[in-house]
N, C-alpha and C positions, 0 to 999 in steps of 0.2 A: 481736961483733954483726955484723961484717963477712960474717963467712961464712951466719950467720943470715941475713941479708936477701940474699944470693943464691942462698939457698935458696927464698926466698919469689919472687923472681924467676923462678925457673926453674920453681918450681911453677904461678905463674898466668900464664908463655908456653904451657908445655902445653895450658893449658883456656883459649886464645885463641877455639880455636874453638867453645865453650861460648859464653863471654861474647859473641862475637858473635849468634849464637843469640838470645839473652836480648834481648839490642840490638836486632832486628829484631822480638822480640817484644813490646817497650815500644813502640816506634817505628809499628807497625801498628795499635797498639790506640792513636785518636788520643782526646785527653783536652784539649778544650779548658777553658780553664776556666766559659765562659757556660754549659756541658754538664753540671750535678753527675752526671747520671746515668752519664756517659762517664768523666769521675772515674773515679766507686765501683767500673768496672768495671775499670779497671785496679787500683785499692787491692785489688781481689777477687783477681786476676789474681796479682799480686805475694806478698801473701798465701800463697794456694796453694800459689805456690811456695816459698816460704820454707820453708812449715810442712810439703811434700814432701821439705825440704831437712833437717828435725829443728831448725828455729829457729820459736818461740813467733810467732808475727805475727797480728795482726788488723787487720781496717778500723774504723775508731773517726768515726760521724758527726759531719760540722761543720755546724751548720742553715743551710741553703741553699745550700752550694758544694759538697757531695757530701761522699765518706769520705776522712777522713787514713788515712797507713798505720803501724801501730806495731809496732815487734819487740824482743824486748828479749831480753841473755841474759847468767846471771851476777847475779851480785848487784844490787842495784836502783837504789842508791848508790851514790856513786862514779863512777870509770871517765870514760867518753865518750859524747856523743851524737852520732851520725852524721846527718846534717840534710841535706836535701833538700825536693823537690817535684816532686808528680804532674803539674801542669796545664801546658798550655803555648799560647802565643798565637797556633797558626796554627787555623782551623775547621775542622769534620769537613767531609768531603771532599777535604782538601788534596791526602791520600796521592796522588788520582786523576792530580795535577797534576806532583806529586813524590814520588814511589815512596822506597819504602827499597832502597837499592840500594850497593856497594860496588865504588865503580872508584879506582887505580890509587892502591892504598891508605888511601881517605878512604872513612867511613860517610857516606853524607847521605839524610837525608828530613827530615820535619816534626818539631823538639822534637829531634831526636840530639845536637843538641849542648849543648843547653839543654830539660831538663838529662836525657834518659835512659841518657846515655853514661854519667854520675853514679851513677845506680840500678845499672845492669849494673854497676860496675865493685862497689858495697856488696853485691849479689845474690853476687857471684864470694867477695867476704872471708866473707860470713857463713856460705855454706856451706862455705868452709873453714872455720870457726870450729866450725859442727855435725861435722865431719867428726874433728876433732881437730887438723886440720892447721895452725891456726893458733891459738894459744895468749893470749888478752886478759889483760893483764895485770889487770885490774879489767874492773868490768861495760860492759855498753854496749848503748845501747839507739839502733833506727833511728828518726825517725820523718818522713814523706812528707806535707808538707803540698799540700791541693787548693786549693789559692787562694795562692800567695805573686804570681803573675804580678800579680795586682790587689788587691793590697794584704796578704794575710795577717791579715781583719779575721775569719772564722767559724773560724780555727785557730788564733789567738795566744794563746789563755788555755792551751791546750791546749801548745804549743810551748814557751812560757814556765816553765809549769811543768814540762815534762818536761827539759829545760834546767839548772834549779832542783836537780834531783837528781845534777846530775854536774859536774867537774870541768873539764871542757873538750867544746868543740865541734867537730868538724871535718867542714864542709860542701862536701857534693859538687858544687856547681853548679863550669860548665865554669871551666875554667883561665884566667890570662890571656895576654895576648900574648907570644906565647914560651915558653907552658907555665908562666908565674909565679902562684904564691900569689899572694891577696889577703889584704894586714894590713890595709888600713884602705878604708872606702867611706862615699860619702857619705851622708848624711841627707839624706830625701826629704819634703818638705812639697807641699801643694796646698791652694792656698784660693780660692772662688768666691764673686767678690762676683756680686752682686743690685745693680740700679738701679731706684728705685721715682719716677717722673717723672710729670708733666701733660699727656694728651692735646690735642693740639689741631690744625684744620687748617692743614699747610704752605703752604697756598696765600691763603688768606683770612685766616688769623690767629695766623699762628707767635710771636708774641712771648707771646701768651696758656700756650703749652706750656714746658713745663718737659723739656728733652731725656736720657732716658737714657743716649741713643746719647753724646752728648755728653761726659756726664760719665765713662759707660766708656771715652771715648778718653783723658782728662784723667788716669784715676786709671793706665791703661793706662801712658803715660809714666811716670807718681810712684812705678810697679811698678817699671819698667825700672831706674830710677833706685837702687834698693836693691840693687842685683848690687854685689859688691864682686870686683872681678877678680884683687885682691892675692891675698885669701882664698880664690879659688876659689869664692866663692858665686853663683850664678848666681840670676835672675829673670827668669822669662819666660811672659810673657803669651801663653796658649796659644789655649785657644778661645772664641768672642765669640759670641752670638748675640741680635739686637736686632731690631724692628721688626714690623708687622704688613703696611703697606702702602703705598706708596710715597708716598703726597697726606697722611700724618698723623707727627705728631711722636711718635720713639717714648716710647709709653709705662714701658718695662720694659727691660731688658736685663741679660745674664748675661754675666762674664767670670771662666776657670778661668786661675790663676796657679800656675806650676809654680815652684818655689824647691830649691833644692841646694846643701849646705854640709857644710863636713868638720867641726866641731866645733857640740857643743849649744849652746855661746854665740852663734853667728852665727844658727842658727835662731830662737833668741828674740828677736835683734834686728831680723829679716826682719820676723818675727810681731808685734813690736811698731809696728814701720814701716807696714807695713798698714793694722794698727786705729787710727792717729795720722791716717790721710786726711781728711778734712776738706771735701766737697764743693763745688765753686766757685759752685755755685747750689744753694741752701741751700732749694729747692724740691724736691730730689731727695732721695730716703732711700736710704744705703748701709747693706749689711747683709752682713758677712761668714761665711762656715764656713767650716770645714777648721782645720789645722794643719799638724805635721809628722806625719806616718804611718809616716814608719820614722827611731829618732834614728839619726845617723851613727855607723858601726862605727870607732871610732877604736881606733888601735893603741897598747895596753901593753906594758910589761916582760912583763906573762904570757902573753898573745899573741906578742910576739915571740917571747917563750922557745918556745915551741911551731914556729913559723916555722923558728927556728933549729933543730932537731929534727928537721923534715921535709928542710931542705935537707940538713944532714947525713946522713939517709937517704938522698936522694936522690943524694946523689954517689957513695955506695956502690955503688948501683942503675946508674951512669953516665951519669946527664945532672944538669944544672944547674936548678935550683928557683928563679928568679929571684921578685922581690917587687914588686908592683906595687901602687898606689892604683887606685880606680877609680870615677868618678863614679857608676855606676849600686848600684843596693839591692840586698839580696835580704834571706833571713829571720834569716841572720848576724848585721843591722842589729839584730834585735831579742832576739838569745842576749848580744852583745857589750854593750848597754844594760844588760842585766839582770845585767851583774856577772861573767859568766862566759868566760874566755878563750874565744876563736874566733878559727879557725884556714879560711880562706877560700879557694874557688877548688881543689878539689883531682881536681874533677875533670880528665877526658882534655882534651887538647891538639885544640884544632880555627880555628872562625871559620866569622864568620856569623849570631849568634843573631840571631831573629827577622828574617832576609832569608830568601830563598827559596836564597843559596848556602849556608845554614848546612850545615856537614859537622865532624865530624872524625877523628882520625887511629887507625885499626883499632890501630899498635902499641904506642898510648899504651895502650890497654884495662890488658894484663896489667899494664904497667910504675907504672898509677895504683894496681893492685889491691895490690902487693907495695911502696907506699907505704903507703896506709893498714892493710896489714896489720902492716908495721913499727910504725908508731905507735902500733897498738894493742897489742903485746906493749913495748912498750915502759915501763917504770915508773916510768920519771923523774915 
């Protein structure tokens, strides 16, 4: 296997300059995600190429976030799903601000590192895989969802089941610190309450009012209060909007609650914590939504096993696969819920997502591609 996988190394240093190519041309085609129609045109874009490359891909619509992207090749069943996403959080026009550009061996513009370094490096294995040059052990299929930045809500049915059909996962979104896999991430909840209160004037008759403002700050704390710092669960009251005008008591007010936990059991006791509030003036109607929107990617025996898999590939390769946790989501969260090993973070080596320094590193390209090309000849 040894000599195998530096064969695979050597084959995708060659086509560095390919891959980067590719990278500039994800990179310029900007795809935010409020954009469906900027989406569809990279899912079109990619596509294209794939299917110039002799690999089956199509744009497959998600009602109102634009087109996923789907490729598949090899039996249907089986095998792996390579996991990704199109959209990314900076707005069209960024490029004007932040060019794609390549100095002193770092890629940076808008979305390089999260995650089209990810795409370029799947774009580089698949057409080795059409070409012959790269040998899957079992099937495998790509697929590029246009919404996971916000939630992964008009592509999940589609994700999940394509998921369904295969054996494990291994998602390209970037690396972590130090170039480490991610085995486990957190679960991400979000709940907005509503405060439904009694107008009245502050000045001539504020006992008469019933204060939403009020009560949002009361429940705001009772929020706070459910973080459990042992657990790593966080709570925290993000954005508040209350009031209509300065001489009256507000009648309404809104407040979004962001919560974070490594395991499904702390999420339901968040979510039960919540809906257990109890208003201190029994004048005002609290009204919740939300929940958890992505459960926590916790880490198994068959995940790890996978882990362990890549790092030993990886020292073949000659660097170090380190394993990190990591508070933030992605669409991982919701292949690893559904049963199916997932294997995280395998994208290129950089820093920066969603700052304006986001970049990363040109010679991680080949060195990510002649990892997941290992793992997929791989048959364990």
């Amino acid at each position: 296997m040894s000599a195998r996988v530096r064969d695979l190394n050597a084959l995708f240093f060659a086509r560095q300059k390919s891959m980067l190519a590719d990278l500039e041309a994800l990179v310029v085609r900007e795809s935010p995600s409020g954009e469906p129609a900027l989406v569809s045109d990279l899912a079109r874009w990619i596509a294209a190429r794939l299917t110039a490359a002799g690999i089956a891909a199509s744009p497959v619509p998600c009602a109102g976030r634009g087109d996923a992207l789907l490729a598949r090749a090899g039996p249907e069943r089986g095998g792996a799903l390579l996991l990704g996403h199109l959209d990314t959080v900076w707005p069209a026009g960024t490029l004007e601000g932040i060019p794609f550009r390549v100095e002193a061996g770092a890629a940076r513009g808008p979305g390089v590192y999260d995650m089209k370094g990810g795409i370029a490096v799947v774009v580089a294995v698949l057409e080795a895989v059409a070409r012959g040059h790269v040998i899957p052990a079992w099937g495998l299929t790509l697929l590029l969802t246009p919404d996971e930045e916000i939630g992964t809500h008009a592509s999940r049915d589609l994700l999940v089941a394509e998921a369904l059909k295969r054996d494990r996962v291994f998602v390209l979104e970037p690396s972590g610190e130090g170039g480490a896999a991610k085995i486990a991430r957190k679960g991400v909840g979000l709940v907005t309450a509503r405060f439904s209160g009694v107008a009245a004037h502050a000045g001539l008759e504020p006992e008469k009012g019933a204060s939403a403002l009020l009560e949002m700050s009361r429940f705001a704390l009772y929020a706070d209060a459910l973080a459990d710092v042992p657990s790593g669960t966080s709570v925290v009251p993000t954005v508040a909007a209350s009031g209509t005008t300065t001489n009256v008591v507000p009648e309404s007010a809104a407040l979004s609650v962001d919560f974070r936990l490594w395991t499904q059991a702390e999420g339901e006791r968040v979510l039960a914590g919540l809906r257990a509030y109890r208003p201190a003036d029994s004048r005002v109607e609290v009204t919740l939504d939300g929940g958890v929107n992505r459960p926590p990617m916790e880490a198994t025996e068959a995940s790890l096993a996978l882990y362990r898999r890549a790092a030993a590939l990886a020292k073949t390769l000659g660097f170090d696969l380190g394993a990190v946790r990591v508070g933030g989501g992605s669409d991982g969260n919701l292949t690893a819920s559904a049963g199916v090993p997932t294997l995280d973070g395998l994208g290129p080596s950089g820093a920066g997502a969603h700052a304006r320094t986001e970049h990363l590193l040109v010679e991680d390209l080949p060195r990510r591609a002649a990892l997941l090309a290992g793992l997929l000849e791989d048959a364990a």
